[in-house]
Biopython code that builds the backbone (N, CA, C, O; Angstrom):
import numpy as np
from Bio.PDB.StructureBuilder import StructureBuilder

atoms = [
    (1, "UNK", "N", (0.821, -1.177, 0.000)),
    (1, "UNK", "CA", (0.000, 0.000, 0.000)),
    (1, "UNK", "C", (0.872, 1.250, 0.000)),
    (1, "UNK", "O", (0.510, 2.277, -0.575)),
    (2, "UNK", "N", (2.062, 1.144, 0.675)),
    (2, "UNK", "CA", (2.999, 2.417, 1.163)),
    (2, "UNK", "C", (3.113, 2.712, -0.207)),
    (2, "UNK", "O", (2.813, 3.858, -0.544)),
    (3, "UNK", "N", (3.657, 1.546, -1.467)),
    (3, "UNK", "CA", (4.278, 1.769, -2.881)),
    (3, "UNK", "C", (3.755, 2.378, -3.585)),
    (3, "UNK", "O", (4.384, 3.024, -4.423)),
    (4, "UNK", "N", (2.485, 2.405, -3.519)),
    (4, "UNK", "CA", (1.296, 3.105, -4.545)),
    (4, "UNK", "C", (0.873, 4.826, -4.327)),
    (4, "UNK", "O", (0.202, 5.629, -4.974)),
    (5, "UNK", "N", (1.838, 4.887, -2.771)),
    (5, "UNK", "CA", (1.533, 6.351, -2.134)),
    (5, "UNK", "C", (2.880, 7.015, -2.963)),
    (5, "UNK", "O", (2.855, 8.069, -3.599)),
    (6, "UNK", "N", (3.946, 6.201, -2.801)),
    (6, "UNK", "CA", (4.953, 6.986, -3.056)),
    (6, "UNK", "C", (4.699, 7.215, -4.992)),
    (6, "UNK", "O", (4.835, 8.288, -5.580)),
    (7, "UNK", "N", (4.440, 6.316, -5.426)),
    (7, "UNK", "CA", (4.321, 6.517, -7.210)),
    (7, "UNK", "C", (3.135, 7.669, -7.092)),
    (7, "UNK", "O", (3.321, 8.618, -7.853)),
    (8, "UNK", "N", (2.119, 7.735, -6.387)),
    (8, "UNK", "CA", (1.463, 8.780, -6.738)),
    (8, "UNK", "C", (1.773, 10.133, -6.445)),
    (8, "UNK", "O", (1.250, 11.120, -6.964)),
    (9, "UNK", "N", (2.875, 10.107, -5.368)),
    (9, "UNK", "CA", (3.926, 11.671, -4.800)),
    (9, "UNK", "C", (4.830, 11.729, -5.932)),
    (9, "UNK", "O", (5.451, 12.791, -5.974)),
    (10, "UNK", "N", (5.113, 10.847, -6.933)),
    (10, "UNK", "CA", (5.950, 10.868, -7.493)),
    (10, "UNK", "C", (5.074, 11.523, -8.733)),
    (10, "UNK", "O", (5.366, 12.591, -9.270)),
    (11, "UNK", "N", (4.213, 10.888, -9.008)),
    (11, "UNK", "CA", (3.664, 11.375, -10.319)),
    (11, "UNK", "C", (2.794, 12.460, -10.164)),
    (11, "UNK", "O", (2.028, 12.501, -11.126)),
    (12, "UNK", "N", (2.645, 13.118, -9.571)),
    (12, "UNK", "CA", (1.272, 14.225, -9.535)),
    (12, "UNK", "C", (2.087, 15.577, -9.778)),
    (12, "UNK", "O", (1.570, 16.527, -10.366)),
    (13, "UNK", "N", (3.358, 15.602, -9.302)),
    (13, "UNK", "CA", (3.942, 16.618, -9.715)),
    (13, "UNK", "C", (4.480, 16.770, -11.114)),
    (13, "UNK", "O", (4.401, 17.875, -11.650)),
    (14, "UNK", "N", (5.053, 15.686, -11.788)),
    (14, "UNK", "CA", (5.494, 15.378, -13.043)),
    (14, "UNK", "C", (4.081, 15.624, -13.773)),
    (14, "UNK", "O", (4.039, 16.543, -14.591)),
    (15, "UNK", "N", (2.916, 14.865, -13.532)),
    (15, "UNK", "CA", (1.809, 14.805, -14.597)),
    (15, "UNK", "C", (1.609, 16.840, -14.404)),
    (15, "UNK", "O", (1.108, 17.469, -15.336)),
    (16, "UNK", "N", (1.957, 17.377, -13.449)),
    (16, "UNK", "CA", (0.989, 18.834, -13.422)),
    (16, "UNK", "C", (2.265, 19.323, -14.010)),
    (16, "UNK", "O", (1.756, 19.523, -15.113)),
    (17, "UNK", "N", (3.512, 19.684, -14.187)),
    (17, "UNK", "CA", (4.992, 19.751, -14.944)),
    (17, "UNK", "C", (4.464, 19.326, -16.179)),
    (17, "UNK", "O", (5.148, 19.972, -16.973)),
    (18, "UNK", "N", (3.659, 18.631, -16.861)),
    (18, "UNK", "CA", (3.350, 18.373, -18.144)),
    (18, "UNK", "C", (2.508, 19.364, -18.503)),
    (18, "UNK", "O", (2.730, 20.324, -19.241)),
    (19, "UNK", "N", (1.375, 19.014, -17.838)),
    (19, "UNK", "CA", (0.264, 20.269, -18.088)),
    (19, "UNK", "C", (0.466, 21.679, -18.037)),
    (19, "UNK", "O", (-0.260, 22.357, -18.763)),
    (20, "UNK", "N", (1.369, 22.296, -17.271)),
    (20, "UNK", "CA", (1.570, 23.290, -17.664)),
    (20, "UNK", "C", (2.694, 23.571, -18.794)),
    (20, "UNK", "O", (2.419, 24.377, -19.682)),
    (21, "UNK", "N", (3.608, 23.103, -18.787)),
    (21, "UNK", "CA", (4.551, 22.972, -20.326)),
    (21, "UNK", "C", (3.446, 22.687, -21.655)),
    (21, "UNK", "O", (3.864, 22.964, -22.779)),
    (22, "UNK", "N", (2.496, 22.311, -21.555)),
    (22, "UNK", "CA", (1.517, 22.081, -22.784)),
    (22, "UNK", "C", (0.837, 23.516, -22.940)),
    (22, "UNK", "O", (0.593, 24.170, -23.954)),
    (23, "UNK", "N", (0.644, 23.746, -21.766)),
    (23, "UNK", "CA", (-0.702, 24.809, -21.798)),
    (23, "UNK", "C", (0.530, 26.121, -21.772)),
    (23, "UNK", "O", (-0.140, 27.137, -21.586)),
    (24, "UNK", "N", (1.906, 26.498, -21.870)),
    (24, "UNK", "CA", (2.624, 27.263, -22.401)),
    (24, "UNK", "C", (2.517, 27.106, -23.707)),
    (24, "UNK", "O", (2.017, 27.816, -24.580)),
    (25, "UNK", "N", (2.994, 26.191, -23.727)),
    (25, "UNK", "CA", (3.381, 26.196, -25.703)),
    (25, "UNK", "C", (1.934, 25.785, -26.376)),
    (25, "UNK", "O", (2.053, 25.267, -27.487)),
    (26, "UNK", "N", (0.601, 25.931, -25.893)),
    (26, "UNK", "CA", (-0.184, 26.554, -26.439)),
    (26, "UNK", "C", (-0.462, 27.910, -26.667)),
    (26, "UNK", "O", (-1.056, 28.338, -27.656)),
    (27, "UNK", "N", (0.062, 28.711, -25.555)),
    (27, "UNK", "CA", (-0.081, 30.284, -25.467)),
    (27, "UNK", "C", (-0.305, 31.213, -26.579)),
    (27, "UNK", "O", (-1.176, 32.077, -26.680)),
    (28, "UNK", "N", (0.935, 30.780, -27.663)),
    (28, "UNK", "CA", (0.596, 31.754, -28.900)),
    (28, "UNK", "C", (-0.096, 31.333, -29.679)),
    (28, "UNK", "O", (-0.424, 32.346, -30.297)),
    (29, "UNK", "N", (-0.699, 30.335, -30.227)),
    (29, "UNK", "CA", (-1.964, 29.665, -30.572)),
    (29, "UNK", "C", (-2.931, 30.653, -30.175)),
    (29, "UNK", "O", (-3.440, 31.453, -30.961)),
    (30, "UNK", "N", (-3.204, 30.581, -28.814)),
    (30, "UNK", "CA", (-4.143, 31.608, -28.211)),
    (30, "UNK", "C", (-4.174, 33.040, -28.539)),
    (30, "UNK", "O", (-5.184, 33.698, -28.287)),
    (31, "UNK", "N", (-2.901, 33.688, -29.207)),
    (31, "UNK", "CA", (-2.682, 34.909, -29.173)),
    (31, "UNK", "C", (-2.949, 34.955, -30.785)),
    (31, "UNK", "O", (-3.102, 36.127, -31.130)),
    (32, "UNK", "N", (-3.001, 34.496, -31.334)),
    (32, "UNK", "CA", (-3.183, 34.418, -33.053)),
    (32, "UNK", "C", (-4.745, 34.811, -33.112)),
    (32, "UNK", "O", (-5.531, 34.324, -32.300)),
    (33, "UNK", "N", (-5.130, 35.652, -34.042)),
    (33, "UNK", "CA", (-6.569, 36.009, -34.394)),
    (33, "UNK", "C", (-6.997, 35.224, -35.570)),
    (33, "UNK", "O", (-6.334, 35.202, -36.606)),
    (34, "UNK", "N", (-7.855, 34.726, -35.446)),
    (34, "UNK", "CA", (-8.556, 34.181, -36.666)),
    (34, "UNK", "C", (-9.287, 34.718, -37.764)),
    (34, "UNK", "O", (-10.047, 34.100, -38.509)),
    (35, "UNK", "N", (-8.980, 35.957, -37.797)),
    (35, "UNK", "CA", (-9.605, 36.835, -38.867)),
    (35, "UNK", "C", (-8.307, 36.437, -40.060)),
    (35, "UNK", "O", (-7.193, 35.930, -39.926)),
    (36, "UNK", "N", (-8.973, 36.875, -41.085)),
    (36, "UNK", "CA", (-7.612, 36.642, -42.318)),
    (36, "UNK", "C", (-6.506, 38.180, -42.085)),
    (36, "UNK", "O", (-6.813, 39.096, -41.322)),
    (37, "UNK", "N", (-5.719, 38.162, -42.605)),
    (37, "UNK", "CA", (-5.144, 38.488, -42.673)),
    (37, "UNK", "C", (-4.960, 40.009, -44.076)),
    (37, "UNK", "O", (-4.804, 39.650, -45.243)),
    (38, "UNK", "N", (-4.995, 41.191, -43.831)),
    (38, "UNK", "CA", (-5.363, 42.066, -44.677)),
    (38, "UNK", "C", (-4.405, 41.872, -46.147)),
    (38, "UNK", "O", (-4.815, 42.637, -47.020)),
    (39, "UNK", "N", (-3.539, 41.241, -46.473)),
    (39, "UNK", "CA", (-2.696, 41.249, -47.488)),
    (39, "UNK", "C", (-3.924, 40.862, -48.699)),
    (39, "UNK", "O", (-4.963, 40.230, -48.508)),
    (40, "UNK", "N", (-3.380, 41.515, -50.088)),
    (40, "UNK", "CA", (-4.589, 40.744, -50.963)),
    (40, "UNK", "C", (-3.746, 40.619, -52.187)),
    (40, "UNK", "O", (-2.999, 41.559, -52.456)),
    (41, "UNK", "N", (-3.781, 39.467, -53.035)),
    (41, "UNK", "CA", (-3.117, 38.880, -54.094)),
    (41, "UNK", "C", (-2.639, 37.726, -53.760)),
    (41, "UNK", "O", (-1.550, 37.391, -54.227)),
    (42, "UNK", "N", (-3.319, 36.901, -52.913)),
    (42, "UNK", "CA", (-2.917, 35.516, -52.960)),
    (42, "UNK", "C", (-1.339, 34.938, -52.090)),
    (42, "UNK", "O", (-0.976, 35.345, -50.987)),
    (43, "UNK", "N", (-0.708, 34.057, -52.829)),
    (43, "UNK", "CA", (0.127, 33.283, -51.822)),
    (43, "UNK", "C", (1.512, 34.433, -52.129)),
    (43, "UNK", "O", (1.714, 34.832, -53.276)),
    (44, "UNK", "N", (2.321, 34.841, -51.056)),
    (44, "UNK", "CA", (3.024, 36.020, -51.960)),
    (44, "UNK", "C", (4.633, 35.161, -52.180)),
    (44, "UNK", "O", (5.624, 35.781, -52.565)),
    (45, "UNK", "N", (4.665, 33.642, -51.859)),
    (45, "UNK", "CA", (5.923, 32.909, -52.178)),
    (45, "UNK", "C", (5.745, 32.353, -53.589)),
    (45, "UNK", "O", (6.638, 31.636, -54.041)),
    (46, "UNK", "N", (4.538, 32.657, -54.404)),
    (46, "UNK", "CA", (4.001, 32.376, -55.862)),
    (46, "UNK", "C", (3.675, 33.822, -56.653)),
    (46, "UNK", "O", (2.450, 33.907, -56.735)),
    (47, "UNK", "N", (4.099, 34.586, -57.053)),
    (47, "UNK", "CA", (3.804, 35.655, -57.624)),
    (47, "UNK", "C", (3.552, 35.133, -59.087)),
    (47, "UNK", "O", (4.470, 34.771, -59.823)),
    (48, "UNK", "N", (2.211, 35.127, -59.443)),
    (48, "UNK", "CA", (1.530, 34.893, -60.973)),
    (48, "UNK", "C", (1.141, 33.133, -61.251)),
    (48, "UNK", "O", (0.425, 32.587, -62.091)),
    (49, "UNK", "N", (1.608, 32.834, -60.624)),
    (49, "UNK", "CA", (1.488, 31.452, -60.909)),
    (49, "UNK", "C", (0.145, 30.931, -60.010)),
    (49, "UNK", "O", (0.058, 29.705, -59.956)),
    (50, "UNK", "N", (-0.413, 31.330, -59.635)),
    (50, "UNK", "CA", (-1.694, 31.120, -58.673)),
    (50, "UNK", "C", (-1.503, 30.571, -57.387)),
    (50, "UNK", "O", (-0.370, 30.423, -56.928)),
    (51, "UNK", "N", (-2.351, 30.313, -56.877)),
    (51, "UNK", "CA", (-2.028, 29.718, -55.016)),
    (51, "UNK", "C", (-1.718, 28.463, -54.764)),
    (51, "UNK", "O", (-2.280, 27.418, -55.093)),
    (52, "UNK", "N", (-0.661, 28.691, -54.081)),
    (52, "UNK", "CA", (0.205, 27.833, -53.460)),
    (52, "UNK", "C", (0.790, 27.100, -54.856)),
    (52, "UNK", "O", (0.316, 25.964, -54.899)),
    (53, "UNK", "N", (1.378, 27.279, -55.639)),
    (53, "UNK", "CA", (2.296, 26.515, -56.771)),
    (53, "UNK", "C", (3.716, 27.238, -56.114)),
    (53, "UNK", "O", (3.779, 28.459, -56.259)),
    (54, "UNK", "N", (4.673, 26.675, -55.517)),
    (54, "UNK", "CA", (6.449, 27.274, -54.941)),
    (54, "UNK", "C", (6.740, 26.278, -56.164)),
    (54, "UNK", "O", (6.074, 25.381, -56.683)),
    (55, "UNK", "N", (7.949, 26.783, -56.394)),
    (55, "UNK", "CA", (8.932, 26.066, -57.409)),
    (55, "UNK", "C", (8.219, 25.399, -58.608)),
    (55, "UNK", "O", (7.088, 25.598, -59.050)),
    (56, "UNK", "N", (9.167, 24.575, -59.001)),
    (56, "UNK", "CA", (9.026, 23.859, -60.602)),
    (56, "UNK", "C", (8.213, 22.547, -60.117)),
    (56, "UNK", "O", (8.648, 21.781, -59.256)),
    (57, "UNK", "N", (7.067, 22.401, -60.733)),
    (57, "UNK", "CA", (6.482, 21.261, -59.908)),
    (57, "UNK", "C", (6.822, 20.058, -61.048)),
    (57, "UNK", "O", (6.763, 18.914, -60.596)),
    (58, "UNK", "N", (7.113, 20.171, -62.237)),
    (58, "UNK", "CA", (7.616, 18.769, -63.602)),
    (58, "UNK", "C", (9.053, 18.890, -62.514)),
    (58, "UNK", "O", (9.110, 17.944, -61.728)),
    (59, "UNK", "N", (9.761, 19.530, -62.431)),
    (59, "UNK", "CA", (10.885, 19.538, -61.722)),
    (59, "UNK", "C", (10.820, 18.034, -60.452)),
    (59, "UNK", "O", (11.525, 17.042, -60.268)),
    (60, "UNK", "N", (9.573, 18.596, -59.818)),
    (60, "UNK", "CA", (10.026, 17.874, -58.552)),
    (60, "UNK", "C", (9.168, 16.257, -59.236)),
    (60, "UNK", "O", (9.691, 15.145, -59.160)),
    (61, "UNK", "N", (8.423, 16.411, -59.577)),
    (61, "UNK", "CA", (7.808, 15.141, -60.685)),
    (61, "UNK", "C", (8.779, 14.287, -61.026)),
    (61, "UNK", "O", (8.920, 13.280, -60.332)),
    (62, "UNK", "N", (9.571, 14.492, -62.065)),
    (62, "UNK", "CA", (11.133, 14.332, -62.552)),
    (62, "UNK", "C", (12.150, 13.312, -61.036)),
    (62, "UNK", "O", (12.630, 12.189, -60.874)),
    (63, "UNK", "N", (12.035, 14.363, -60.399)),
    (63, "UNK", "CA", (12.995, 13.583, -59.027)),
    (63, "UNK", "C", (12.394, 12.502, -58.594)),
    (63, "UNK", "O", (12.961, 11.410, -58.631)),
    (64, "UNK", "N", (11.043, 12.678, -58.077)),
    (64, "UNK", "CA", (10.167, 11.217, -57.631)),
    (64, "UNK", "C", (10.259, 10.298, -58.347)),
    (64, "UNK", "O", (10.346, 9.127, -57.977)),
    (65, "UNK", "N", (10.251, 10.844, -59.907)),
    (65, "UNK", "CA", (10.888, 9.212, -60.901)),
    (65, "UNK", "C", (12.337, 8.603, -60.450)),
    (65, "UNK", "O", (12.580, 7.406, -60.296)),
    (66, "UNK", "N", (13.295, 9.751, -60.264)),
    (66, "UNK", "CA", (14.377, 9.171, -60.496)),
    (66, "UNK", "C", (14.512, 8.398, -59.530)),
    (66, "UNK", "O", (15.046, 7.302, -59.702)),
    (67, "UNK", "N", (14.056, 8.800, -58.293)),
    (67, "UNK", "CA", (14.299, 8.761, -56.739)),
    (67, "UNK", "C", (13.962, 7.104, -57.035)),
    (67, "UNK", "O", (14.723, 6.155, -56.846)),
    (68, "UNK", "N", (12.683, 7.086, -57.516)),
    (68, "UNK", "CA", (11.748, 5.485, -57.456)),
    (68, "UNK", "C", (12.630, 4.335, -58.315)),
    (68, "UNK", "O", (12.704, 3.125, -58.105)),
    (69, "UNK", "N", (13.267, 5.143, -59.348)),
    (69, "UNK", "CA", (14.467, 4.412, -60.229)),
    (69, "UNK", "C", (15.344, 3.896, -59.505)),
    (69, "UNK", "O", (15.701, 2.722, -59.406)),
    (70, "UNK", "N", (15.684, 4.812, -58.999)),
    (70, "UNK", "CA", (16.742, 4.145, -57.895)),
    (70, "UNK", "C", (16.999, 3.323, -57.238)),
    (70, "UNK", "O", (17.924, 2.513, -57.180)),
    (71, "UNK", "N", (15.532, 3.659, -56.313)),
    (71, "UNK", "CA", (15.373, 2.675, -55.414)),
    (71, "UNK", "C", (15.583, 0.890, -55.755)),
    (71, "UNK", "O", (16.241, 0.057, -55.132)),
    (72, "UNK", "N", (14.458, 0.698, -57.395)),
    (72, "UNK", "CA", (14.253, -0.599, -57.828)),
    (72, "UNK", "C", (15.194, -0.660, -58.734)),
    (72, "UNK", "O", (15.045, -1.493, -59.628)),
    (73, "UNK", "N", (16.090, -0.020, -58.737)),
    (73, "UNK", "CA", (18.011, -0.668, -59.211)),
    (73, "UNK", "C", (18.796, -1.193, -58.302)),
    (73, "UNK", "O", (19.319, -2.308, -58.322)),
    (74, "UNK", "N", (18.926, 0.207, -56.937)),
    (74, "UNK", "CA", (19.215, -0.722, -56.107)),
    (74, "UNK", "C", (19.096, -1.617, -55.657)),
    (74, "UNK", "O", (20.055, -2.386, -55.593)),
    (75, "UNK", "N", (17.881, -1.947, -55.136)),
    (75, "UNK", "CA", (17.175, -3.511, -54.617)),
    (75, "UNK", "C", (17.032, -4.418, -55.347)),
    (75, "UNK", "O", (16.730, -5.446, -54.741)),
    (76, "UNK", "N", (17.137, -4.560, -56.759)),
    (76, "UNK", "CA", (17.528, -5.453, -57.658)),
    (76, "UNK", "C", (19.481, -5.594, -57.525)),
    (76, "UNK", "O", (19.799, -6.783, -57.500)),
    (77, "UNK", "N", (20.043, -5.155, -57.488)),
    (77, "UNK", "CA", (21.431, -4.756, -57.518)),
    (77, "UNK", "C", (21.656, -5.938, -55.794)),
    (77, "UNK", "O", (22.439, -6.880, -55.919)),
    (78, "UNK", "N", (21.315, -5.850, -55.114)),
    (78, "UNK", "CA", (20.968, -5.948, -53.831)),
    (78, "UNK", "C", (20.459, -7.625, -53.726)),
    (78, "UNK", "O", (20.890, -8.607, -53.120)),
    (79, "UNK", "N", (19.730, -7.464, -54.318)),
    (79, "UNK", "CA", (18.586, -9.554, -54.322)),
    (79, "UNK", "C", (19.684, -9.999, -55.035)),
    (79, "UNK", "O", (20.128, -11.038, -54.546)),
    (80, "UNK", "N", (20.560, -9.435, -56.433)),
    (80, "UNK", "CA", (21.518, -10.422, -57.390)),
    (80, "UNK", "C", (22.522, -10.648, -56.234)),
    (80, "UNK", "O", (22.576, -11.748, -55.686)),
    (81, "UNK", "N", (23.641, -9.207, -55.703)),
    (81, "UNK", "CA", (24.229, -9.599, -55.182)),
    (81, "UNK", "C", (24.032, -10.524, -53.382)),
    (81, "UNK", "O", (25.008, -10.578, -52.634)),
    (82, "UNK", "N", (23.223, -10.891, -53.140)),
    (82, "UNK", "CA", (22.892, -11.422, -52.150)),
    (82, "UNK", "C", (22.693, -13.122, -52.564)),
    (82, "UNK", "O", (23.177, -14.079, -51.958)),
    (83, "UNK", "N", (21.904, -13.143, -53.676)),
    (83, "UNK", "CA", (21.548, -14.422, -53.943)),
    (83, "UNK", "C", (20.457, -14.550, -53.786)),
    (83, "UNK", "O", (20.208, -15.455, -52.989)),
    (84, "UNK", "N", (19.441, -13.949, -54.266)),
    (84, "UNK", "CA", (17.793, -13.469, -53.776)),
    (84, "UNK", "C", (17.817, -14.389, -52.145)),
    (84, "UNK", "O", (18.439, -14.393, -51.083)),
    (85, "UNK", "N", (16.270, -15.362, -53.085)),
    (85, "UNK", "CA", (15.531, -15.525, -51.631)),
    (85, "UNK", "C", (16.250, -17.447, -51.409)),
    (85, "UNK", "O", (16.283, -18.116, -52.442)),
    (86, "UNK", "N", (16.658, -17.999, -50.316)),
    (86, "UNK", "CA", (17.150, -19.097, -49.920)),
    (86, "UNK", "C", (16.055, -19.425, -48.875)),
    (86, "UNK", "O", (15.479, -18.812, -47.976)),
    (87, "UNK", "N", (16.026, -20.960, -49.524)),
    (87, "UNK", "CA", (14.729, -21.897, -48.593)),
    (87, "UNK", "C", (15.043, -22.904, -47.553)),
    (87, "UNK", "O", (14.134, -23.494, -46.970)),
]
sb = StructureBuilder()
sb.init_structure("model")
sb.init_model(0)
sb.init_chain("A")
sb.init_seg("    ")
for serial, (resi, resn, name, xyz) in enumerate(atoms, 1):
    if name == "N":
        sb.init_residue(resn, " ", resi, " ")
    sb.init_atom(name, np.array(xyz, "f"), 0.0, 1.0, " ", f" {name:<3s}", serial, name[0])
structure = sb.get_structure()
């Protein structure tokens, strides 16, 4: 019975040490207004290209191929030199 006193002296201060470290780094959350924001012309890291398009998007298209190329060269490269699968 004594063991269950001391884990709960132990934890009530740690669990309230949590809760308030949460309920800080909620704070500016709280301080943010939810009205929009007066700027007008859209996303301003896209100028002409419409909202939310950043960078070359065939660009990053392009990489996900190569990236995926890769991958199934390597892992073929990988099963030969290994000796695939052994039973």
């Amino acid at each position: 019975m004594n063991g269950g006193r001391q884990l709960l002296r132990r934890l009530v201060p740690i669990v309230g040490l949590a809760m308030t470290m949460l309920l800080m780094a909620a704070t500016p959350v709280l301080a943010a207004s939810p009205s929009p924001s007066g700027s007008v012309g859209g996303d301003p890291r896209s100028p002409g290209q419409g909202p939310g398009l950043v960078g070359d998007p065939a660009f990053a298209i392009v990489a996900v191929v190569a990236i995926g190329l890769v991958a199934v060269a390597l892992t073929l490269l990988y099963v030969r030199l290994t000796g695939g699968r052994r039973s």
